[in-house]
C-alpha atoms as a printed R data frame, in Angstrom:
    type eleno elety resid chain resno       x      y       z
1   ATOM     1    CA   UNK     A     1  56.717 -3.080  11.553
2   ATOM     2    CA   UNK     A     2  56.242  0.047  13.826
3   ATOM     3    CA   UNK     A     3  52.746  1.588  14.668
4   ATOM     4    CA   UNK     A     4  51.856  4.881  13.351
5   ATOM     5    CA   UNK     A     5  51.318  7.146  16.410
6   ATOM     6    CA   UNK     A     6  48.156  9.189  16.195
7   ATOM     7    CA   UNK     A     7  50.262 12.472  16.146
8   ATOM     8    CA   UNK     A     8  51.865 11.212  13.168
9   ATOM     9    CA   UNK     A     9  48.444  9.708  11.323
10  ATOM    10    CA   UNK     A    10  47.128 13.006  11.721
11  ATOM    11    CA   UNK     A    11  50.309 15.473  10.274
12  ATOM    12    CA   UNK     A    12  50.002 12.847   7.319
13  ATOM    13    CA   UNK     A    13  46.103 12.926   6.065
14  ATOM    14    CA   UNK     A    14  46.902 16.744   6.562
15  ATOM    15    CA   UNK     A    15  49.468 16.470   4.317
16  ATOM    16    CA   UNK     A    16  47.415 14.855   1.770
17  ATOM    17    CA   UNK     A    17  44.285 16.821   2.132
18  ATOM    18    CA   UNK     A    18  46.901 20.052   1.589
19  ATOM    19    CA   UNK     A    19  48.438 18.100  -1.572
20  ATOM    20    CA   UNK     A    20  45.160 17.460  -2.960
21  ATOM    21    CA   UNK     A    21  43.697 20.945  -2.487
22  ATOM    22    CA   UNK     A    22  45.447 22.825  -5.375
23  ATOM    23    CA   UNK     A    23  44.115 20.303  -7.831
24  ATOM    24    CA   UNK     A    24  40.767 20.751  -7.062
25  ATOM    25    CA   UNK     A    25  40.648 24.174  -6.828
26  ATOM    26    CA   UNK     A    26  40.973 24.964  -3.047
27  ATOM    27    CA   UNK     A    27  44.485 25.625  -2.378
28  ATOM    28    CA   UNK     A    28  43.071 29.117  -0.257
29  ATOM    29    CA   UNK     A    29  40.894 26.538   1.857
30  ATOM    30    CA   UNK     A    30  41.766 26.371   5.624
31  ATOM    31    CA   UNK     A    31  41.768 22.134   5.989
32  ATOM    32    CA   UNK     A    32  39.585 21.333   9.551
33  ATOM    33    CA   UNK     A    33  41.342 18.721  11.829
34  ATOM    34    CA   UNK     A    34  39.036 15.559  13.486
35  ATOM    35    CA   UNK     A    35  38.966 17.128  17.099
36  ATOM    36    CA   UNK     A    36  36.572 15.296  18.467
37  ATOM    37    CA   UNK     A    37  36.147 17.995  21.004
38  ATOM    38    CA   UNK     A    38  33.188 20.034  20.841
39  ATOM    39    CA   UNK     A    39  33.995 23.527  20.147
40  ATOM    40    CA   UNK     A    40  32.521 26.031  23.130
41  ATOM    41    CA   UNK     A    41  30.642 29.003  21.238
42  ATOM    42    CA   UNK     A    42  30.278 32.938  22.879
43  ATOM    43    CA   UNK     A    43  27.469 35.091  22.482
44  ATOM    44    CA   UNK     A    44  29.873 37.537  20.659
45  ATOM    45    CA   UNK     A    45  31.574 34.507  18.507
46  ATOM    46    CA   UNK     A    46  28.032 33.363  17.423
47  ATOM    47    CA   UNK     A    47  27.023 37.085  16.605
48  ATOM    48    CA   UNK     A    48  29.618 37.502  14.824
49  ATOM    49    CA   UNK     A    49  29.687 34.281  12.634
50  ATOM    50    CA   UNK     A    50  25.590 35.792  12.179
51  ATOM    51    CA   UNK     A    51  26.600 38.852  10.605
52  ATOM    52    CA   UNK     A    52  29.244 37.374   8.727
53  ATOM    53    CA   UNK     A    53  26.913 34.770   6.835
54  ATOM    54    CA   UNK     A    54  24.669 37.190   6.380
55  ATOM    55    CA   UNK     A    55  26.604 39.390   4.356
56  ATOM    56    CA   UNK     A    56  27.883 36.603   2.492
57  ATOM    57    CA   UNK     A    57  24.507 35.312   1.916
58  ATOM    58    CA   UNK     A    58  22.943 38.478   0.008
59  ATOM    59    CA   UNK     A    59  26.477 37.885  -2.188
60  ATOM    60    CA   UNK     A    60  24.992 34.860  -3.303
61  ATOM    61    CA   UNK     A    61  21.758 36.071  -3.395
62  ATOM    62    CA   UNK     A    62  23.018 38.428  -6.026
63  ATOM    63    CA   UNK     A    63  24.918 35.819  -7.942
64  ATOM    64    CA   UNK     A    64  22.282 33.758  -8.502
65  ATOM    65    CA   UNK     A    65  19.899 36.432  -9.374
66  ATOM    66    CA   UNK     A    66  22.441 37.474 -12.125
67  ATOM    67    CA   UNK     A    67  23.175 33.826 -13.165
68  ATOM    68    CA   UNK     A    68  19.497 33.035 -13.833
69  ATOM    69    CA   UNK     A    69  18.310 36.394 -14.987
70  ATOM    70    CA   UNK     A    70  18.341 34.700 -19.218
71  ATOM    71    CA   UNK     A    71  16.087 32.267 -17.400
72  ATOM    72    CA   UNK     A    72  13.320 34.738 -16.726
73  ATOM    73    CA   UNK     A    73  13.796 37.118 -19.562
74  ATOM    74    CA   UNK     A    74  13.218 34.689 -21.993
75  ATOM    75    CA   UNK     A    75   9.777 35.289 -23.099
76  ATOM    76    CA   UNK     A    76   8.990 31.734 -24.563
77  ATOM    77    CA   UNK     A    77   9.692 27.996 -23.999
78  ATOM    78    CA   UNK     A    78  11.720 27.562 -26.894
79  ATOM    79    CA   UNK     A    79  14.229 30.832 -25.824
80  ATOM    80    CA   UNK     A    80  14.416 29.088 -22.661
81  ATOM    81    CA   UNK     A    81  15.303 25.608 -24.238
82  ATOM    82    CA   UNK     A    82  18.117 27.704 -26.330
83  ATOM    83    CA   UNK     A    83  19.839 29.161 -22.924
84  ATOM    84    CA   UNK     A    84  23.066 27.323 -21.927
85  ATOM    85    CA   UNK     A    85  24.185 28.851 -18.582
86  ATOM    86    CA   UNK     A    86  27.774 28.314 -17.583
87  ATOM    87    CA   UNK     A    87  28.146 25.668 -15.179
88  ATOM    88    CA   UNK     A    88  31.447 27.512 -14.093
89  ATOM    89    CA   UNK     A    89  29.729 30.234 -13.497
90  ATOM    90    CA   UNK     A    90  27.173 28.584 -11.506
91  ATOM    91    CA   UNK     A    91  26.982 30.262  -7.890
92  ATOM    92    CA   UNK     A    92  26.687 26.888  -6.195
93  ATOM    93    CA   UNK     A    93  29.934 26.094  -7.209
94  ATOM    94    CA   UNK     A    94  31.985 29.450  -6.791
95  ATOM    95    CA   UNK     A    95  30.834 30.238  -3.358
96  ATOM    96    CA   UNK     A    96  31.698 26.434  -2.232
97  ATOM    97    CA   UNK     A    97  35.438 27.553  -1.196
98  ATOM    98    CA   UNK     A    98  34.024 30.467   1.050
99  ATOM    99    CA   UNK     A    99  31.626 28.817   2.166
100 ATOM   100    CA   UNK     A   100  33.826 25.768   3.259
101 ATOM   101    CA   UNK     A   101  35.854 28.630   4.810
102 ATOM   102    CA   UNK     A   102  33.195 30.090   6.757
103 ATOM   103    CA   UNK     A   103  32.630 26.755   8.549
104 ATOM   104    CA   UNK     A   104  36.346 26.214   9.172
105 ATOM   105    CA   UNK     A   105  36.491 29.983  10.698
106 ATOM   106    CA   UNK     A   106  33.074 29.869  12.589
107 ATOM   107    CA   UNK     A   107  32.849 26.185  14.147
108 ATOM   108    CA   UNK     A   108  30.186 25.317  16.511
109 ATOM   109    CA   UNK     A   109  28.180 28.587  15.854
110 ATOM   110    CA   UNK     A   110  24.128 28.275  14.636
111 ATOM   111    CA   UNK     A   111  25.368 29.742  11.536
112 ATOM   112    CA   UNK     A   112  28.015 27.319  11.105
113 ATOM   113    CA   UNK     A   113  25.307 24.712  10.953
114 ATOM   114    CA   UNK     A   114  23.337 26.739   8.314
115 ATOM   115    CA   UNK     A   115  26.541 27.110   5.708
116 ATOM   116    CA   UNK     A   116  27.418 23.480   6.237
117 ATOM   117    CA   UNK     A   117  24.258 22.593   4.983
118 ATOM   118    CA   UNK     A   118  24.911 24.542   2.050
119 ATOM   119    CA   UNK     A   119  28.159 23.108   1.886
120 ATOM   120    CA   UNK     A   120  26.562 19.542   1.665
121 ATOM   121    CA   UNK     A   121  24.145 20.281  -0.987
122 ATOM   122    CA   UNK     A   122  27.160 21.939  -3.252
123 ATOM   123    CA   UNK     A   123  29.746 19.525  -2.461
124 ATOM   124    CA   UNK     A   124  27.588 16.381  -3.656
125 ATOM   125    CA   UNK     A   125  26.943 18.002  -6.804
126 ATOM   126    CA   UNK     A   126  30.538 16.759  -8.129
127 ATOM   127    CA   UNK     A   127  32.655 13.347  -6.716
128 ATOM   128    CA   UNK     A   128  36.087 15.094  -6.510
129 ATOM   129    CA   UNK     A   129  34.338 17.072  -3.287
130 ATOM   130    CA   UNK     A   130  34.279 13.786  -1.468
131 ATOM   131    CA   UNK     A   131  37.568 14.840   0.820
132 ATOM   132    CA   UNK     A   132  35.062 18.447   1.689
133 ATOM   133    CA   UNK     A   133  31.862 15.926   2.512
134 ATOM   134    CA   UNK     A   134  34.252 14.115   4.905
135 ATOM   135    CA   UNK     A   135  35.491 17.155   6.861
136 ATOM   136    CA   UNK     A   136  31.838 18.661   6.922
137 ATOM   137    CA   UNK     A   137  30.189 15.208   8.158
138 ATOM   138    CA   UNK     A   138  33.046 14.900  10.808
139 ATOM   139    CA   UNK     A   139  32.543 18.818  11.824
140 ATOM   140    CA   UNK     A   140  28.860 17.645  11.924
141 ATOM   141    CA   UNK     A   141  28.911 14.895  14.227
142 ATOM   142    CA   UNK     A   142  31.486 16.297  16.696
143 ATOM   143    CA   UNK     A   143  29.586 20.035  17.323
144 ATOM   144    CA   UNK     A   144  25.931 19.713  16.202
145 ATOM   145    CA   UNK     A   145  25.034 15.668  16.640
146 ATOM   146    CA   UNK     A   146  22.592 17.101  19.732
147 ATOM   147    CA   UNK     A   147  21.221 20.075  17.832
148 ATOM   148    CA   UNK     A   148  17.642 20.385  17.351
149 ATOM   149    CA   UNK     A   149  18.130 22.628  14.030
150 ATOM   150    CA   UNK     A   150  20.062 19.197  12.712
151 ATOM   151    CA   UNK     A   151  16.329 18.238  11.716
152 ATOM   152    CA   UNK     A   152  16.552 21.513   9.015
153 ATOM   153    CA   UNK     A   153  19.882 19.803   7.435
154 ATOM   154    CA   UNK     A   154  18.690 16.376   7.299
155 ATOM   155    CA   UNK     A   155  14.955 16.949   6.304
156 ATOM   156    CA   UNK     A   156  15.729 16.986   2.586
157 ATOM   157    CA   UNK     A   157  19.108 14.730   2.835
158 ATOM   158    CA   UNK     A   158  17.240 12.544   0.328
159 ATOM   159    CA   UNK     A   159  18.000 15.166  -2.684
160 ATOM   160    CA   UNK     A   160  21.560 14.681  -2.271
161 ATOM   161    CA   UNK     A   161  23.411 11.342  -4.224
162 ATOM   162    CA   UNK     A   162  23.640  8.483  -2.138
163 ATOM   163    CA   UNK     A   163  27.311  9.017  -1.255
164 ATOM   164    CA   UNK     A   164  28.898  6.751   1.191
165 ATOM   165    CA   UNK     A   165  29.513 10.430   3.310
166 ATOM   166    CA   UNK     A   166  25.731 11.204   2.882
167 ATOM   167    CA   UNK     A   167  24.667  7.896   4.518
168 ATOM   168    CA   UNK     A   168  27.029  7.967   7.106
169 ATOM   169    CA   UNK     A   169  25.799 11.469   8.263
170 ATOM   170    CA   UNK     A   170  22.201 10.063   8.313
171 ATOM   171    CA   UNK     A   171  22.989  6.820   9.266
172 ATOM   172    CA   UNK     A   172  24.909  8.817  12.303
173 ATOM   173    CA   UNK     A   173  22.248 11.430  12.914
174 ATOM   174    CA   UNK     A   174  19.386  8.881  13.550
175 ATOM   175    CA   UNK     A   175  21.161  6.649  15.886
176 ATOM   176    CA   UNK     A   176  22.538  9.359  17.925
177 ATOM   177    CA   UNK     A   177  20.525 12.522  17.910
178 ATOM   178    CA   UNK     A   178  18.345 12.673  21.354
179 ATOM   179    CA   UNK     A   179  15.499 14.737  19.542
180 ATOM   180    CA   UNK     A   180  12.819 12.542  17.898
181 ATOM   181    CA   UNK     A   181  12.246 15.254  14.788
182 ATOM   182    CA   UNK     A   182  16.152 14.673  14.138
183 ATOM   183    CA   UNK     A   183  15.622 11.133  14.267
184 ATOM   184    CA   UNK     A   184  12.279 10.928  12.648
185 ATOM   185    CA   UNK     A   185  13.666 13.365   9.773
186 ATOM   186    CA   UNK     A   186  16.917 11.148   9.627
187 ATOM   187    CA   UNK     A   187  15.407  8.203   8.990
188 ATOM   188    CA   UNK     A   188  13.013  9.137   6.505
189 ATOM   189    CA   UNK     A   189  15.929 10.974   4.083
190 ATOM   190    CA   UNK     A   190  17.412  7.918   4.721
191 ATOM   191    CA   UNK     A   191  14.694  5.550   3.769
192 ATOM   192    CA   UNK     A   192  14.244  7.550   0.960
193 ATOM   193    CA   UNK     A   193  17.513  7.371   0.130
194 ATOM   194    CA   UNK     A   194  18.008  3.866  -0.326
195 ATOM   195    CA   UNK     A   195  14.557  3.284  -1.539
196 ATOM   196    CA   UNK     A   196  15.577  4.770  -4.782
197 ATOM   197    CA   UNK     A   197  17.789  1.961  -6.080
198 ATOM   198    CA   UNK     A   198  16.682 -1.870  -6.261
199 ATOM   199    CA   UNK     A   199  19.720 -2.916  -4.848
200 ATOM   200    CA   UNK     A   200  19.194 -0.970  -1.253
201 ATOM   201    CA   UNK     A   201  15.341 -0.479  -1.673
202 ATOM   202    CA   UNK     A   202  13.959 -3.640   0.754
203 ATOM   203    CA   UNK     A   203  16.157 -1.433   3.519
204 ATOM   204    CA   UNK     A   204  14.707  1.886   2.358
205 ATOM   205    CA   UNK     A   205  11.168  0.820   2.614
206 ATOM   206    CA   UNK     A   206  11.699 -0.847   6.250
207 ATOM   207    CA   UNK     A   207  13.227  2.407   6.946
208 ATOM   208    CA   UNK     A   208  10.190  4.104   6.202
209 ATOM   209    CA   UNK     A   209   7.855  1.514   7.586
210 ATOM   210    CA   UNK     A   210   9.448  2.744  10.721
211 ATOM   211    CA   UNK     A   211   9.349  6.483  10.290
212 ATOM   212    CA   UNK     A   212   5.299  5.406   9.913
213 ATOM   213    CA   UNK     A   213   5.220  3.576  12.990
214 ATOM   214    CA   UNK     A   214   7.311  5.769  15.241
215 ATOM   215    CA   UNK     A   215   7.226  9.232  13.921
216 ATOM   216    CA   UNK     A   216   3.832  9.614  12.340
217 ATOM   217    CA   UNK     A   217   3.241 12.825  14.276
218 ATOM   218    CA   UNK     A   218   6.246 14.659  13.490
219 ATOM   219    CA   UNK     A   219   5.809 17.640  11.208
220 ATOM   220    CA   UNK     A   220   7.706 16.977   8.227
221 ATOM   221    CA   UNK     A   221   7.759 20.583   6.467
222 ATOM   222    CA   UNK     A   222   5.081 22.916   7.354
223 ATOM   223    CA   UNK     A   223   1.584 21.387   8.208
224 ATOM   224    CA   UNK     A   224   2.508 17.649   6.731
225 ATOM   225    CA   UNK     A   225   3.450 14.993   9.268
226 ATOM   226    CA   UNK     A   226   5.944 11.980   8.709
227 ATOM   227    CA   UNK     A   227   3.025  9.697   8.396
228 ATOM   228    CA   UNK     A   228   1.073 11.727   5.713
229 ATOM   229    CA   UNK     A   229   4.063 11.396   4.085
230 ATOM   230    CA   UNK     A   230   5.325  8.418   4.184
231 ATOM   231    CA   UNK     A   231   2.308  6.599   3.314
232 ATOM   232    CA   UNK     A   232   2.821  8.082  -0.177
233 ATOM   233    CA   UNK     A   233   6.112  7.054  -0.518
234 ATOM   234    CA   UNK     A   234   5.424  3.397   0.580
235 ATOM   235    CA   UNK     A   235   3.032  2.800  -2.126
236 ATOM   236    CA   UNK     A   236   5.512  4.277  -4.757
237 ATOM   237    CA   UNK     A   237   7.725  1.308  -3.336
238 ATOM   238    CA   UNK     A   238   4.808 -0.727  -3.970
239 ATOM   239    CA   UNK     A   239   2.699 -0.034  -6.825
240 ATOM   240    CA   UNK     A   240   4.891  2.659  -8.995
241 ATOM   241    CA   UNK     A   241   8.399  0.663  -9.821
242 ATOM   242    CA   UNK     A   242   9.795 -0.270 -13.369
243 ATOM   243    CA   UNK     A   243   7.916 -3.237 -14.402
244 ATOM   244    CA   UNK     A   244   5.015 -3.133 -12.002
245 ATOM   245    CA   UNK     A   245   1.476 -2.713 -13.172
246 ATOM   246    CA   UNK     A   246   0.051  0.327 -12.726
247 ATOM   247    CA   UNK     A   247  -2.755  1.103 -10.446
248 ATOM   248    CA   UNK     A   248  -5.811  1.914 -11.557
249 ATOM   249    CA   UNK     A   249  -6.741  5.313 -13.058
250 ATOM   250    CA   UNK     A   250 -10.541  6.773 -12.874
251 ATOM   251    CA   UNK     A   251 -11.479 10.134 -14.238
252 ATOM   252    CA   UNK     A   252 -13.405 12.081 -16.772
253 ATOM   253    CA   UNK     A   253 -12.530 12.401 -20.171
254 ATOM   254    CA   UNK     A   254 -12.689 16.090 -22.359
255 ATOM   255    CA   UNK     A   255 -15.369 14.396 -23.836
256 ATOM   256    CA   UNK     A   256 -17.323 14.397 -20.600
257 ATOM   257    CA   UNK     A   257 -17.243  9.806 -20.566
258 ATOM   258    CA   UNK     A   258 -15.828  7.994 -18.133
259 ATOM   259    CA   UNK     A   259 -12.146  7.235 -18.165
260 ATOM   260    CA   UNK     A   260 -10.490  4.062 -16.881
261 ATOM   261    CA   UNK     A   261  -6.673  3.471 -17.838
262 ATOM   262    CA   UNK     A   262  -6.868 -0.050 -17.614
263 ATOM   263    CA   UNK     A   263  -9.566 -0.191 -20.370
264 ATOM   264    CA   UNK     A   264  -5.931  1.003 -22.377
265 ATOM   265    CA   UNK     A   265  -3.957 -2.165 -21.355
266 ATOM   266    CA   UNK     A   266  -2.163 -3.594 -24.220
267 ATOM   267    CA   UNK     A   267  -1.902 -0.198 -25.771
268 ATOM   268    CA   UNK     A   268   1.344  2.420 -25.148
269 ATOM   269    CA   UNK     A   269   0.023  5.170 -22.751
270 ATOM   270    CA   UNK     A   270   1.958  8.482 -22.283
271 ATOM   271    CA   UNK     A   271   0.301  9.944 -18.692
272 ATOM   272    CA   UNK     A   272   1.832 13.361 -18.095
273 ATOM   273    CA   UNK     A   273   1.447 15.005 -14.547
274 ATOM   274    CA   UNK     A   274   1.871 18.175 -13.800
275 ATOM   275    CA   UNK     A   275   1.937 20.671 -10.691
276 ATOM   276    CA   UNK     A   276   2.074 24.299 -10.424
277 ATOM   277    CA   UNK     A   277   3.875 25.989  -7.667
């Protein structure tokens, strides 16, 4: 049996990833080859690519601030409850071709790296994005795997589904990046990551038992630190899964008495917490 050449490899997954395009909805979509080559940026290119995302993001600015306007019109909970916005309507999902675009027409640029984290977010939304998540991670590792604005892409990686293209970017991104805020940001999305299903969760917490050892003093998002962080998630691990008992709770009642939630044990106890922002 002959080996397929890596010429030929190549003009084939092309071939597929133009087949497949049409059907989900990105026939217009310029498909972005594995160069492994890191693309060389001007000062003109990356002005340019600036401007352009710009403009495109005060589009979707706009979109979403028609999309949601029922949202904050709605005078009551109950008119709220009662709105059904239309998911095909829903920004994230009609700027995702343009956006995949941009990044195909403005590689390597700072802005580049801004609208492929957009891309990221959007894309893991649905499953049938998996072939865009692939491109974007590969674009990703070949251009920006030494950038020190990767930490603002992989900070919150954590909110995104644990797709097997998710992990590998993070998995990728904390073994490789030289800067220790990548890293330290890497491996805590990560951690977190895999700490939120039983079957990966023994990982996830070592994960974060080592963002908590090694990056303690890197600033997580604005004046909270990896450590300050962490520290709550570990005893979440610990103390808050299905199943466990939970901790102790001491406070005042309305009443002005003492309050202790174990003195409830045996008894069905609805705690509701709530923040403000």
């Amino acid at each position: 049996m002959k080996k397929i050449t890596t010429h030929a490899f190549l003009l084939l997954k092309v071939a597929i990833l133009l087949f497949l395009a049409p059907i989900y909805g990105f026939a217009s979509t310029e498909v972005m080859l594995d160069d492994p080559t890191p693309t060389v940026v001007t000062k003109a290119q990356e002005t340019s690519a600036r401007d352009a995302l710009d403009k495109l993001q005060e589009r979707m600015d706009e979109a979403w601030t028609e999309y949601l306007a029922p949202m904050r019109e709605a005078k009551t909970a109950e008119e709220r409850d009662a709105i059904e916005l239309d998911p095909e309507k829903d920004p994230g999902v009609m700027f995702l071709p343009e956006l995949f675009k941009f990044s195909s027409d403005h590689p390597g640029t700072a802005a580049c790296l801004e609208a492929l984290s957009q891309v990221i977010s959007m894309a893991s939304r649905d499953e049938k994005n998996g072939w865009i998540l692939e491109k974007v991670v590969d674009r990703i590792l070949v251009d920006y795997i030494e950038h020190p604005d990767l930490k603002d892409l992989v900070r919150f990686g954590h909110y995104n589904p644990p797709s097997a293209q998710n992990l590998l970017l993070l998995r990728a991104v904390a073994d490789r990046s030289p800067h220790r805020s990548v890293q330290g940001s890497a491996f805590y999305a990560l951690g977190k990551l895999l700490g939120s299903t039983e079957e990966t969760r023994a990982e996830g917490k070592q994960l974060l038992e080592r963002v908590q050892k090694e990056f303690a003093d890197v600033l997580f998002f604005r004046e909270t630190t990896y450590g300050e962080k962490v520290a709550g998630d570990l005893f979440e691990l610990d103390h808050l899964q299905v199943g466990q008992v939970a901790p102790e709770i001491i406070g005042t009642a309305i009443d002005g008495n003492l309050m202790q939630l174990s003195a409830f044990r045996g008894k069905v106890v609805l705690l509701d917490f709530w923040g403000d922002w």
